[in-house]
C-alpha positions in Angstrom: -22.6 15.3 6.1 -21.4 13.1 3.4 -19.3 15.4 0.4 -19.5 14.0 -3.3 -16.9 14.9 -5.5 -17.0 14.8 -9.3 -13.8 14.0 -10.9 -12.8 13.4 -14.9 -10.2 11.5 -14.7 -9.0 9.8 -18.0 -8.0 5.7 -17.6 -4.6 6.3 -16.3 -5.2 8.8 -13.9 -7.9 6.3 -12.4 -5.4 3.7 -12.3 -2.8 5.6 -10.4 -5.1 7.1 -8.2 -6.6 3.3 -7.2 -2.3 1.7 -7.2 -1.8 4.8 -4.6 -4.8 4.0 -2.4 -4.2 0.6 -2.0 -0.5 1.2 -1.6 -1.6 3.6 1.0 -4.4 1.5 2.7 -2.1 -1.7 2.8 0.6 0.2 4.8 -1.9 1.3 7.4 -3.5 -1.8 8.0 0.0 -3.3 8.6 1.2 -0.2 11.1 -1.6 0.5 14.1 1.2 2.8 15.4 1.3 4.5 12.0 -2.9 4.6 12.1 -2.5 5.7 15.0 0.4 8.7 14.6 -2.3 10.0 11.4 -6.0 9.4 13.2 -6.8 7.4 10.5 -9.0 4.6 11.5 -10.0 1.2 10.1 -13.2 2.4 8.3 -11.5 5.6 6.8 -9.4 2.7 5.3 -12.5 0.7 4.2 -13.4 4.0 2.2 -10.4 4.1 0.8 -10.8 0.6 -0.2 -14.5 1.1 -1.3 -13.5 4.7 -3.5 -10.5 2.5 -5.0 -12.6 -0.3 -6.2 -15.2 2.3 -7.8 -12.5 4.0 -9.7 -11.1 0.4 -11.0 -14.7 -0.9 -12.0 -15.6 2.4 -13.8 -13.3 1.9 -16.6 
C-alpha cells in the first residue's frame, strides 16, 4: 500500500530536499556494495529520482 505524504515546504526547503536526494541517489548508483549494505534497490532509487524531480518542477 502506497503512503502519500503532504508536505509545505517553502522554495528552499524544496530545493535542499531535491540537492540531498540526488546527492544521495547518485552515490548509490555508483556503490552496488553500498546498495547493497542499506537494501536499497535500483527502483527505490528511481523513486527517489521521480519524488526529486516533482519537488523541483513544483516551484
Amino acid at each position: 500500500m502506497k503512503k502519500k505524504f503532504a508536505l509545505e515546504l517553502t522554495e528552499s526547503e524544496a530545493e535542499m530536499i531535491a540537492f540531498l536526494l540526488h546527492t544521495a541517489t547518485d552515490q548509490f548508483y555508483a556503490s552496488k556494495v553500498l546498495r547493497d549494505r542499506t537494501k536499497v534497490s535500483l527502483k527505490d532509487l528511481r523513486t527517489a529520482e521521480t519524488v526529486r524531480r516533482k519537488l523541483t518542477h513544483a516551484r
